[in-house]
C-alpha positions as CSV (number, residue, x, y, z in Angstrom):
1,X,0.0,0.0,0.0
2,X,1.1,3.5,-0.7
3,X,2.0,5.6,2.1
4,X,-0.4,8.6,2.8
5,X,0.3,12.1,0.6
6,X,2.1,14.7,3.0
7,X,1.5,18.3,2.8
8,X,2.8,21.3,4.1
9,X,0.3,23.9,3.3
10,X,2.9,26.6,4.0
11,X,5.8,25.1,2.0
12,X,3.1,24.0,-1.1
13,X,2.2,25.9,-4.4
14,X,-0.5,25.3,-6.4
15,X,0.7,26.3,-10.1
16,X,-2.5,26.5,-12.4
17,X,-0.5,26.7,-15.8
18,X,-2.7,29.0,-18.7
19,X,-6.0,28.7,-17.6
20,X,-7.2,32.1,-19.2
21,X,-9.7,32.6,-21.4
22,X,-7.4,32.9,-24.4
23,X,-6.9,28.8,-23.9
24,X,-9.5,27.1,-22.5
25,X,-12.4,29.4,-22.6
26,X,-14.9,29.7,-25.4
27,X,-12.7,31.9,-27.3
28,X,-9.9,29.8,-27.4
29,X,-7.4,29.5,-29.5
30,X,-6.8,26.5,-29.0
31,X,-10.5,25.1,-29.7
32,X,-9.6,21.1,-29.2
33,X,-7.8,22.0,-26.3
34,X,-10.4,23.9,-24.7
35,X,-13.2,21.4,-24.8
36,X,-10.9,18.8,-23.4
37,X,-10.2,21.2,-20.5
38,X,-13.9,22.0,-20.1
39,X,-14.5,18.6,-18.2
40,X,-11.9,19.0,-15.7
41,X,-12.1,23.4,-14.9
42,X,-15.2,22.6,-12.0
43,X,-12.6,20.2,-10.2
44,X,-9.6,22.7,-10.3
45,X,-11.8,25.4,-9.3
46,X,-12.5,23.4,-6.1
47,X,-8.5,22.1,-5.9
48,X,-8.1,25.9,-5.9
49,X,-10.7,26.9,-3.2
50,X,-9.6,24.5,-0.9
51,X,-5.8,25.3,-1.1
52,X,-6.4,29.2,-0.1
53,X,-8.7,27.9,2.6
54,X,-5.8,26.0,3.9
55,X,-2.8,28.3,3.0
56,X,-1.3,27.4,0.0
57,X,-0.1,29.3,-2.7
58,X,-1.6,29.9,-5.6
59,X,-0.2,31.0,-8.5
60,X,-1.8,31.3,-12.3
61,X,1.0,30.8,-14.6
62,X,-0.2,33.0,-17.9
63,X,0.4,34.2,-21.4
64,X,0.4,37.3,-22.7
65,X,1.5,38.7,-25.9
66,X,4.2,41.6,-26.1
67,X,5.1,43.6,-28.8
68,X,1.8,43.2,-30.7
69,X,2.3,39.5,-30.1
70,X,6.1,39.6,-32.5
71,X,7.7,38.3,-29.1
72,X,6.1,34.8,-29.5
73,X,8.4,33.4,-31.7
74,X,6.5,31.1,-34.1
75,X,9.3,28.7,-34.5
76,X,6.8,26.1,-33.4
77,X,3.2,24.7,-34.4
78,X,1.6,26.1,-30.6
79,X,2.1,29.6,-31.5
80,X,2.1,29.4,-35.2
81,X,-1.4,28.7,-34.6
82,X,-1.9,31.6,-31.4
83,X,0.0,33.8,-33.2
84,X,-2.5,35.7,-35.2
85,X,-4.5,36.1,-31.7
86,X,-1.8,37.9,-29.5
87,X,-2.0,41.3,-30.5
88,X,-5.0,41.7,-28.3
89,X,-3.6,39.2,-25.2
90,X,-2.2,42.2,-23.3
91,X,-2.4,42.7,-19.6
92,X,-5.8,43.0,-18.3
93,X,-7.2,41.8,-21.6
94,X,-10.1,39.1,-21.6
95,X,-8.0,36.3,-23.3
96,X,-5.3,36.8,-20.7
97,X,-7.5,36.4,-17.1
98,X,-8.3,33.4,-15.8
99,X,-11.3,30.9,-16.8
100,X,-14.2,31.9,-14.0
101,X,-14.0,28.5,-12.7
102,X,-11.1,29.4,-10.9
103,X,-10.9,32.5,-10.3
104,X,-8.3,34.6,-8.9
105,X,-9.0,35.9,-5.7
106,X,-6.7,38.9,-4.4
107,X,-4.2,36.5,-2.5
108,X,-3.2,34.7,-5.4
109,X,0.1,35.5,-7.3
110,X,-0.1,36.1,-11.4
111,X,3.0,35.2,-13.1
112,X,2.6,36.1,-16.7
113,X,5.2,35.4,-19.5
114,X,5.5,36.6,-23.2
115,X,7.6,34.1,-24.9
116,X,7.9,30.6,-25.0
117,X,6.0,27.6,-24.5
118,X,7.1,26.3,-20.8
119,X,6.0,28.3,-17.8
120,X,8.9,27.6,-16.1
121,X,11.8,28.0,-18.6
122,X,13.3,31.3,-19.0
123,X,10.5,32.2,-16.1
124,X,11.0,33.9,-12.6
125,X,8.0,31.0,-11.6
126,X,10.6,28.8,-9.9
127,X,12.8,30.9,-8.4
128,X,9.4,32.9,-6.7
129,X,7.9,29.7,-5.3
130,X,11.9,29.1,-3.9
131,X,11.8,32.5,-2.4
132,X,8.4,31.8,-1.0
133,X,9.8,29.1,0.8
134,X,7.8,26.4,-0.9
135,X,9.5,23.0,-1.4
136,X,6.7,20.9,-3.4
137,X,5.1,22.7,-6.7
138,X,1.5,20.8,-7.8
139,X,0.9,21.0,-11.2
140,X,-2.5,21.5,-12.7
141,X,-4.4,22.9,-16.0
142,X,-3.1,22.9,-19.1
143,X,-1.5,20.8,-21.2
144,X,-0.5,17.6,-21.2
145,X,0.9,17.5,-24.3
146,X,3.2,20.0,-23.6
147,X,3.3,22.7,-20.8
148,X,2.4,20.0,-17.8
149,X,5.3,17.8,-18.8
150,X,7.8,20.8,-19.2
151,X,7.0,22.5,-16.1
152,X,7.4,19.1,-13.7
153,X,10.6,18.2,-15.4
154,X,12.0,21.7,-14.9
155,X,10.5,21.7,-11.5
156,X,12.1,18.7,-10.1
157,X,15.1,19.9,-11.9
158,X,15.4,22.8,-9.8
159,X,15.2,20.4,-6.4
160,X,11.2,20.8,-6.6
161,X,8.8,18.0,-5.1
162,X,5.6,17.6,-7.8
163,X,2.7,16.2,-7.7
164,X,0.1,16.1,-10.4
165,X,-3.4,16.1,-10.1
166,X,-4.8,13.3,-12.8
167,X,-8.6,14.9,-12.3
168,X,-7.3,18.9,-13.2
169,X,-5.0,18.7,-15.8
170,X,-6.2,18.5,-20.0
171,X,-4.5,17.2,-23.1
172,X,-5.4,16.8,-26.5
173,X,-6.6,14.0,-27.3
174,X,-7.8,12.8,-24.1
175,X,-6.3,9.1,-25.0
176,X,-2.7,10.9,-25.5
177,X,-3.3,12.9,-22.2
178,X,-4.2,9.7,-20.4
179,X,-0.3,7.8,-21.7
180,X,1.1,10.8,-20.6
181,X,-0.2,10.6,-16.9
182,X,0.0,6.6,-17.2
183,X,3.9,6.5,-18.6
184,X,5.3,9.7,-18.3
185,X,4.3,11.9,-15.4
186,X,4.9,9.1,-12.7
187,X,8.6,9.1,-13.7
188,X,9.2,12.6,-11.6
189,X,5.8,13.4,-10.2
190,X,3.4,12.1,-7.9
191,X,0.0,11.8,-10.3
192,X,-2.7,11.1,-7.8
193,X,-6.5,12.9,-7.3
194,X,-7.3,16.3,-6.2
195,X,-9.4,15.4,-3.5
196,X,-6.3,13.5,-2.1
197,X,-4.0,16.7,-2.6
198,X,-6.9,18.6,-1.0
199,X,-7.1,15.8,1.7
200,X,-3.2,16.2,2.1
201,X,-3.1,19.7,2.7
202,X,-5.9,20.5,4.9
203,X,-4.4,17.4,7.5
204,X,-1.8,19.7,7.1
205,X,-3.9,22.5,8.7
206,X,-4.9,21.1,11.2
């Protein structure tokens, strides 16, 4: 039997990577990716509302365009496609907030980039979360076919802890997202539920 999932709400983040209207609400520009996401958004949204009633972190990991979007360089199919879109994802912008599922109340931290397709790359994400004192990073929204997988191997990288909520994170397809969290994921990341991270943390409260 596996042991228990530990943890400590004051040294846990919960890192919500791109979920903004831009790619998973109607709007998107990512259209396949957004109605995989749909299914799982209610279930983060709770993940989320429990970890501020039990201290953790928060952080929305975004994208928004710079230089009339030119700063996205479309070296790669992701923003080939969103590059025609991110002229208008500035700050403050609708495509650019987060999904109203979520939410983001005024405690949690918003840690935009411009470039790129990892949040953690190239990012000040990890070294905030190390100055914030927090030792384990869980990983939730969007995608598994990229930005999930990027952002837990730079994490643990970086002498990060993950964990992976199977229930709150989206890929397209679903069956590729489902390998992903079956083969890859496990390999550096604890993938369990977020009612057991939710579980974990408030224990943690008490």
């Amino acid at each position: 039997m596996a042991a228990a999932l530990s943890l400590d709400p004051s040294k846990t983040a919960l890192v919500i990577v791109e979920c903004q209207n831009g790619v998973v609400g109607k709007d998107s520009a990512l259209s396949a990716l957004a109605v995989e996401a749909a299914v799982m958004l209610p279930t983060l949204g709770k993940l989320a509302a429990s970890a501020r009633a039990a201290g953790v972190t928060v952080v929305h990991a975004t994208f928004e365009g710079a230089a009339g979007g030119r700063a996205a360089l479309a070296n790669n199919r992701v923003m080939q496609i969103m590059r025609p879109q991110l002229a208008d994802w500035h700050a403050g912008s609708e495509p650019v907030r987060v999904v109203s599922e979520i939410g983001c109340e005024p405690g949690d931290l918003v840690i935009p980039r411009h470039q790129g397709i990892s949040p953690t790359q190239g990012t000040e994400l990890l070294t905030v979360l190390r100055n914030l004192g927090v030792d384990t990073v869980v990983v939730a929204g969007v995608s598994l076919n990229i930005a999930i997988p990027s952002a837990a191997v730079d994490a643990v990288n970086e002498g990060f802890w993950v964990v992976v909520p199977a229930d709150a994170v989206a890929g397209t397809p679903a069956d590729y997202g489902k390998q992903v969290l079956r083969y890859t994921l496990p390999m550096v990341a604890t993938v369990t539920s977020s009612e057991e991270i939710a579980a974990a943390w408030t224990v943690g409260h008490r």
